[in-house]
C-alpha positions as CSV (number, residue, x, y, z in Angstrom):
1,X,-17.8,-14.7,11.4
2,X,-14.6,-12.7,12.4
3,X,-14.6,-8.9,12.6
4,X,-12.1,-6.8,11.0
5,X,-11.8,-2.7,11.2
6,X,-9.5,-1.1,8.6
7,X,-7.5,2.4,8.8
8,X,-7.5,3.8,5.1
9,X,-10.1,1.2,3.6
10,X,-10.0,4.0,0.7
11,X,-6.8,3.4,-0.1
12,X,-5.0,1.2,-2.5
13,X,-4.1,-1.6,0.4
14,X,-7.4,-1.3,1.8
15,X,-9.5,-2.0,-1.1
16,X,-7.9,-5.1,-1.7
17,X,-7.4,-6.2,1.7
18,X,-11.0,-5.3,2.2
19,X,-12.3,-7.7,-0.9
20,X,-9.5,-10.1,0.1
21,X,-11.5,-10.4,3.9
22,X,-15.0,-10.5,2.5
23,X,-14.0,-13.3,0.2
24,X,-12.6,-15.0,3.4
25,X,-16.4,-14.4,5.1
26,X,-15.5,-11.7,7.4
27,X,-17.5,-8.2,8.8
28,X,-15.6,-5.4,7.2
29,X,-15.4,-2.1,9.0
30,X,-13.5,0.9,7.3
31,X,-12.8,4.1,8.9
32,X,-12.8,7.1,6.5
33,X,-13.0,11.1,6.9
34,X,-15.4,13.1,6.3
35,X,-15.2,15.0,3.0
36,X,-17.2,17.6,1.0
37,X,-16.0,15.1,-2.2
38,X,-17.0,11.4,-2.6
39,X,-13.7,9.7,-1.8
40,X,-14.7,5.9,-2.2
41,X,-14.0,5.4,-5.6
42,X,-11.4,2.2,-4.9
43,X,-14.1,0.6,-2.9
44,X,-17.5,1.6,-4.9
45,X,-17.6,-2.0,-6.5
46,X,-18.1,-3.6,-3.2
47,X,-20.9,-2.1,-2.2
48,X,-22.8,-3.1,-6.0
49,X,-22.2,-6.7,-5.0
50,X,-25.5,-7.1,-2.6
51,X,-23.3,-10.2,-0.6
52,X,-20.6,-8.0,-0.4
53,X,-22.6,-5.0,1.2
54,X,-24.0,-6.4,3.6
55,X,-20.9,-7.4,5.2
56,X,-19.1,-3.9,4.4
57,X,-19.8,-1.2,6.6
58,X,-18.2,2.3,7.0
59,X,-17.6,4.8,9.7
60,X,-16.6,8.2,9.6
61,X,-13.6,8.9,11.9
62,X,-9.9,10.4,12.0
63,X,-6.3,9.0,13.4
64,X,-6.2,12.5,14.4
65,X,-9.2,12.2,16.8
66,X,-8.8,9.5,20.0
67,X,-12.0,9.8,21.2
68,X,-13.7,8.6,18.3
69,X,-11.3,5.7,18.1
70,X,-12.2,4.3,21.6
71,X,-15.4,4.6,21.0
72,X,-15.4,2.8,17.1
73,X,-13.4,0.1,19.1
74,X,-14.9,-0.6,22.2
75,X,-18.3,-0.5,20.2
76,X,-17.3,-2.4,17.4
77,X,-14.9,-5.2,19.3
78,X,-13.5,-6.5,16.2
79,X,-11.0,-9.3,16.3
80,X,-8.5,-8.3,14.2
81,X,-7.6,-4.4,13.1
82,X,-5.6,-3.2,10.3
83,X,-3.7,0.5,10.6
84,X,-3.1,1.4,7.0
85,X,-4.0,5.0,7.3
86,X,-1.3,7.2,6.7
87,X,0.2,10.5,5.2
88,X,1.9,8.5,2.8
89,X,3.7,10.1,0.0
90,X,7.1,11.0,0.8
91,X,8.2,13.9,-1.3
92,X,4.8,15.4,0.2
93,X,6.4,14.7,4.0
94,X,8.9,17.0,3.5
95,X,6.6,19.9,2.7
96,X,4.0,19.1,5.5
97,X,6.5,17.6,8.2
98,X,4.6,18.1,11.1
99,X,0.9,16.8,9.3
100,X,2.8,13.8,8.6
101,X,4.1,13.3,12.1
102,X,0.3,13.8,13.5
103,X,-1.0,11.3,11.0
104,X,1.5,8.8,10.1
105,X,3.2,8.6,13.7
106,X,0.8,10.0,16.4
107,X,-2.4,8.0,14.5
108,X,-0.7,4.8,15.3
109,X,0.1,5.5,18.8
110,X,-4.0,6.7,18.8
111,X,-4.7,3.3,17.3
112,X,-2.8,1.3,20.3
113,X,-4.4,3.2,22.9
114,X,-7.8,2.8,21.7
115,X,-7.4,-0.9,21.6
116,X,-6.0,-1.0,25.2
117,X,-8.7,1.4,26.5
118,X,-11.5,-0.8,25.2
119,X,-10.2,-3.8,27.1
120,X,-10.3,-6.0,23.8
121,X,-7.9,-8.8,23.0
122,X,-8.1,-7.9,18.9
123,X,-5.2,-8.5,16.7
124,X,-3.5,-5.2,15.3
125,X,-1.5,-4.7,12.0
126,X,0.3,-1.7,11.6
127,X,1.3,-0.7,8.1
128,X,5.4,-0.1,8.9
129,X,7.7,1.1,5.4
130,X,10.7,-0.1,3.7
131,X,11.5,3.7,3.4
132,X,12.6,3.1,7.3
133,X,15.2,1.5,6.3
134,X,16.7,4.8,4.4
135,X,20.3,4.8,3.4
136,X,20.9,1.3,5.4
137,X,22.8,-1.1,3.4
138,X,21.2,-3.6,1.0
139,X,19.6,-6.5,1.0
140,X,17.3,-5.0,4.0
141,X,15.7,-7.4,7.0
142,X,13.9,-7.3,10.2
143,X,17.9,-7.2,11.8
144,X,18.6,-4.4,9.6
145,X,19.4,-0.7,11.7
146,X,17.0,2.2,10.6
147,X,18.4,5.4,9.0
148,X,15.2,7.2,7.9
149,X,16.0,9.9,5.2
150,X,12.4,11.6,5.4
151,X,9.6,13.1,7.9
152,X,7.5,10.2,6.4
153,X,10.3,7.4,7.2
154,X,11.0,8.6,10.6
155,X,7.1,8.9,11.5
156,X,6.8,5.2,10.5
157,X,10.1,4.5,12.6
158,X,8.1,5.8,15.7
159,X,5.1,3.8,14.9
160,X,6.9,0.8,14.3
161,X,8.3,1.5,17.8
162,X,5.4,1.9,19.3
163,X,3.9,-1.2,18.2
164,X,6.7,-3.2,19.6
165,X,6.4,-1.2,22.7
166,X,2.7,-2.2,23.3
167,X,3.5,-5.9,22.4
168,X,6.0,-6.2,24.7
169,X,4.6,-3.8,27.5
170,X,0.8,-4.5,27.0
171,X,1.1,-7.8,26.1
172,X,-1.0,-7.2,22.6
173,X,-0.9,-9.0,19.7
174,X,0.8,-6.0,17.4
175,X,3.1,-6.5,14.7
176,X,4.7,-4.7,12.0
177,X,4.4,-5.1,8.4
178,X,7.6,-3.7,7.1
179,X,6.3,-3.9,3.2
180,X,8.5,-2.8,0.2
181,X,7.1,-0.9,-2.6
182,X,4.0,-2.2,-4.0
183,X,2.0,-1.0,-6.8
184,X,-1.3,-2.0,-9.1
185,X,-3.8,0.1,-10.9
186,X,-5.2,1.8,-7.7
187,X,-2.4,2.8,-7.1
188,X,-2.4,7.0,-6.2
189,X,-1.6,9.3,-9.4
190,X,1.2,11.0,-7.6
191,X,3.1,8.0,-7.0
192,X,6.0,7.3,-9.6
193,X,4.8,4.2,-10.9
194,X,2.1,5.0,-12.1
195,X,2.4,8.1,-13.0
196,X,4.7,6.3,-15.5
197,X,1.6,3.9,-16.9
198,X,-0.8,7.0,-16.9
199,X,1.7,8.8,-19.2
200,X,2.5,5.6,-21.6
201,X,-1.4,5.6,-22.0
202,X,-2.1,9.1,-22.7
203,X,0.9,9.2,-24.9
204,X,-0.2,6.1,-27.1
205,X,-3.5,8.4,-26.7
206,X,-1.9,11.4,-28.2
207,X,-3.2,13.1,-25.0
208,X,0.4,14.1,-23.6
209,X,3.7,14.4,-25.0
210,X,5.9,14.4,-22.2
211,X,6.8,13.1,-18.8
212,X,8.5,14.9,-15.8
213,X,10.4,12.9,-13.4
214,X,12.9,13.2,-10.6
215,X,15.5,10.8,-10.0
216,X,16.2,7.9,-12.6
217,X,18.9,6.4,-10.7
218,X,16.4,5.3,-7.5
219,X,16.4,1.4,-7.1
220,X,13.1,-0.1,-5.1
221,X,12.0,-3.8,-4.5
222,X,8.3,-3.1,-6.4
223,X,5.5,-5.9,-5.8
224,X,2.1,-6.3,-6.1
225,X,-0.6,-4.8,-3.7
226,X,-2.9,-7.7,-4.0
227,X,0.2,-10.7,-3.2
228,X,0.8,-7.8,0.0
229,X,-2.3,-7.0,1.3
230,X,-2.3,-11.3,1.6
231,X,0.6,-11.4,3.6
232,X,-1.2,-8.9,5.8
233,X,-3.5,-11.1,6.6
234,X,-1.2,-14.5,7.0
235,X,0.7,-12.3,9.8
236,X,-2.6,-12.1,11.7
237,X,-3.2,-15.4,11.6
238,X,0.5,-16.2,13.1
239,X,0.6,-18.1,16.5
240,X,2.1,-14.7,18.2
241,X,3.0,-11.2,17.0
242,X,6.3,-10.3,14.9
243,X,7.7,-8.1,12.6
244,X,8.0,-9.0,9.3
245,X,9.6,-7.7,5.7
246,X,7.5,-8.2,2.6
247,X,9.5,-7.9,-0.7
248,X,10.3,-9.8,-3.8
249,X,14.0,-9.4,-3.1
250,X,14.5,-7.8,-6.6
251,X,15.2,-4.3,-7.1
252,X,15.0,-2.0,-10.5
253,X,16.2,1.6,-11.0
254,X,12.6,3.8,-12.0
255,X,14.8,3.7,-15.3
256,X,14.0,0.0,-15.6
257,X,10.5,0.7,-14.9
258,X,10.5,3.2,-18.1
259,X,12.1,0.8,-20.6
260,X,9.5,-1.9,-19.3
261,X,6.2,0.4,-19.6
262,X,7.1,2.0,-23.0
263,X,9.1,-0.8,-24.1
264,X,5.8,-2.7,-23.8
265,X,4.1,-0.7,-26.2
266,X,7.4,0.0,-28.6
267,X,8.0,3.1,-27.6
268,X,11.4,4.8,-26.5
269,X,11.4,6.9,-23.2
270,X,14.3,8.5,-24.0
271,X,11.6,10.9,-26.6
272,X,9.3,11.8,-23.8
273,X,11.1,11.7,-20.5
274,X,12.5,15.2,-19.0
275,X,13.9,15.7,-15.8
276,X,12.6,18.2,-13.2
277,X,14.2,19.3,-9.8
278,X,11.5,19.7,-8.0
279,X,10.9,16.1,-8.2
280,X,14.0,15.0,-6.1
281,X,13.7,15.2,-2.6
282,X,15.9,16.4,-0.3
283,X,17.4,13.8,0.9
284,X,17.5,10.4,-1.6
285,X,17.2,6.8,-0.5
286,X,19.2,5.0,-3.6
287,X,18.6,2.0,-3.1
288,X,15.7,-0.2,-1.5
289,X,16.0,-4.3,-1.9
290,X,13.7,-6.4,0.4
291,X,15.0,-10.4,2.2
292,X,11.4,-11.3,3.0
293,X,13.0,-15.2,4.3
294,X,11.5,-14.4,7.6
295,X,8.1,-14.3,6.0
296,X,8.8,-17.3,4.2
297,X,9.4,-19.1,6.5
298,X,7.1,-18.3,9.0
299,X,3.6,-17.6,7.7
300,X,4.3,-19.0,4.0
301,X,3.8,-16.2,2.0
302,X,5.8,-16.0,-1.1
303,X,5.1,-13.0,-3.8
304,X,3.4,-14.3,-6.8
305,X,3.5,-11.6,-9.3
306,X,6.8,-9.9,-10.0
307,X,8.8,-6.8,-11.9
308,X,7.9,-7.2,-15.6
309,X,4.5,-8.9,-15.1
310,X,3.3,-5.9,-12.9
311,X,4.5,-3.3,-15.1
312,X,2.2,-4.6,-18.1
313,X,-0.6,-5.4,-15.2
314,X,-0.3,-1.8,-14.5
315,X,0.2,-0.4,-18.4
316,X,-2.9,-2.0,-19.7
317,X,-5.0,-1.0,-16.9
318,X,-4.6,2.9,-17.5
319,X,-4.3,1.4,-21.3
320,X,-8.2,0.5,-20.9
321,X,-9.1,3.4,-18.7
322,X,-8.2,5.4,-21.5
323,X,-10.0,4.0,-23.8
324,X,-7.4,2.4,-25.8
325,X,-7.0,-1.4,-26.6
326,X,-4.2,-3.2,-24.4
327,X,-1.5,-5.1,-25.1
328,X,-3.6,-8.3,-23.4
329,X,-0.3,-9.5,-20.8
330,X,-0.9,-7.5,-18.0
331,X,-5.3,-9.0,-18.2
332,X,-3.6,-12.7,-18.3
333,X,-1.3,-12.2,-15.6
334,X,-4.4,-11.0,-13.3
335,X,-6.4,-14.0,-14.0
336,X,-4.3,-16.3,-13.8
337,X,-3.0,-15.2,-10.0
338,X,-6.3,-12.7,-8.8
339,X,-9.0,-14.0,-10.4
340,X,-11.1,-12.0,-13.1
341,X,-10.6,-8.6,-14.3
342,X,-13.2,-6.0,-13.8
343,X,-14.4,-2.4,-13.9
344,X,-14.7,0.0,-11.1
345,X,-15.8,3.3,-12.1
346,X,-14.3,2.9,-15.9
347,X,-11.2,2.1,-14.5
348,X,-9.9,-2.0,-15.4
349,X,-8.5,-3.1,-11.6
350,X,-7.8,-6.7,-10.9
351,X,-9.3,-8.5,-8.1
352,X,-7.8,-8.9,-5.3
């Protein structure tokens, strides 16, 4: 049975890649922090499958503390390790710069040395950003020049550095996952996307009346978490380490995404949205679009859900979690690609 430790197990992307591992038989280890709240919600449904937990198992530990990595790691030896644990949100980055540097950048380079200090031959994934790629040109690829636009983008520059650098000098297996966009119903309130299926709901709900948002204009390659969190995993399995792009290799304006999510439910955004200031950033990455060939070609991942089946994935979800009746498309979609829909803490979430 093969041992995996995960960075951010909380997190959207861990959850799933955590059920996508146990359904593959492996040991699960998560690393979370220590809180004074219960911050396991995404995760919670594991542990009431009894197969499940006893193949789940979490530690408490920080990318901000080394020592407690080397230890985890030497202790633990697992063969394969996934960094997904990050200061993530970018509009936050530019308000807590030098957090985002200690977590996003430095945690990696914590995450590197622990593995070489424990004198283990484990695989390592390190969670690298299409927001890297900043104001570079369209269509983006692994040959494409970085020109981060944000604290978070030029953290995640540094890691992906690193990484390379402990390939190459270290001889590790270490490669970068340079994933676009990717959303589902775990995915974090704050967070654009669904921020715009939480509003749909609770105005369908008569719960909210309207929606503040920054910049319309923004065009982003959005996929699935549960098609990316696979790819993830097919990297690790490669012969050798690489670095690869994950995207669907379309891109929509967050306009698009309105007219999809209230469109859905026959509604016109154009009564509800306003626009608020303090939403943009300070400096804007226009436009995000993903050529994933590389991936294609070489570990045979392809995404399986894409723009318009994601949106209504993602509107019936919060649809449900409000206690309304969904539209049904979004359910369908899930089942037919992720297997059966369930509840996790009264929330609908698809399987991953």
């Amino acid at each position: 049975m093969k041992k995996a430790l995960i960075t951010g197990i909380t997190g959207q992307d861990g959850s799933y890649l955590a059920e996508l591992l146990l359904s593959k038989d492996y040991e699960v280890h998560g690393v979370i922090r220590r809180a004074s709240t219960f911050n396991t919600a995404r995760i919670e449904h594991i542990y009431k499958d009894p197969h499940n937990g006893a193949r789940l198992f979490l530690h408490y530990g920080d990318v901000t503390d080394t020592g407690s990595l080397v230890d985890l790691i030497y202790n633990l030896r697992p063969e394969e390790v996934y960094h997904l644990a990050a200061q993530s949100h970018v509009r936050v980055s530019f308000d807590l710069p030098e957090y985002t540097g200690e977590v996003t950048a430095l945690g990696t380079t914590r995450i590197l040395e622990a593995i070489r200090k424990s004198g283990i031959r484990a695989r390592f994934y390190q969670a690298s950003s299409s927001e890297m790629f900043g104001s570079a040109r369209p269509p983006q690829n692994e040959n494409t020049p970085f020109e981060p636009q944000s604290p978070y983008a030029a953290a995640k520059v540094y890691a992906y550095w690193m990484t390379r650098d402990y390939r190459q000098g270290y001889k590790m297996f270490a490669t970068n996952g340079i994933l676009f966009n990717h959303e589902s119903p775990r995915r974090g309130e704050t967070f654009v996307t669904r921020k715009i299926t939480r509003a749909v709901a609770a105005i369908v709900a008569g719960r909210q009346k309207e929606l503040y948002l920054g910049n319309l204009e923004a065009r982003r390659d959005w996929g699935y978490a549960p098609d990316y969190v696979a790819a993830m995993w097919k990297m690790l399995q490669a012969d050798g380490s690489d670095d690869f792009v994950v995207g669907t290799g379309e891109a929509h304006s967050v306009q698009e995404f309105l007219d999809e999510a209230f469109g859905y439910v026959n509604l016109d955004w154009h009564d509800y949205v306003k626009i608020d200031p303090r939403y943009f950033r300070p400096n804007e990455v226009d436009y995000l679009l993903g050529d994933p060939g590389k991936a294609r070609r070489l570990i045979g991942w392809e995404p399986r859900v894409l723009f318009k089946d994601l949106v209504r994935i993602m509107v019936d979800a919060d649809m449900e979690f409000i206690g309304l009746q969904s539209a049904g498309e979004g359910r369908k979609i899930v089942e037919k690609h992720h297997g059966k829909w369930h509840r996790w803490e009264g929330q609908v979430v698809s399987m991953g």
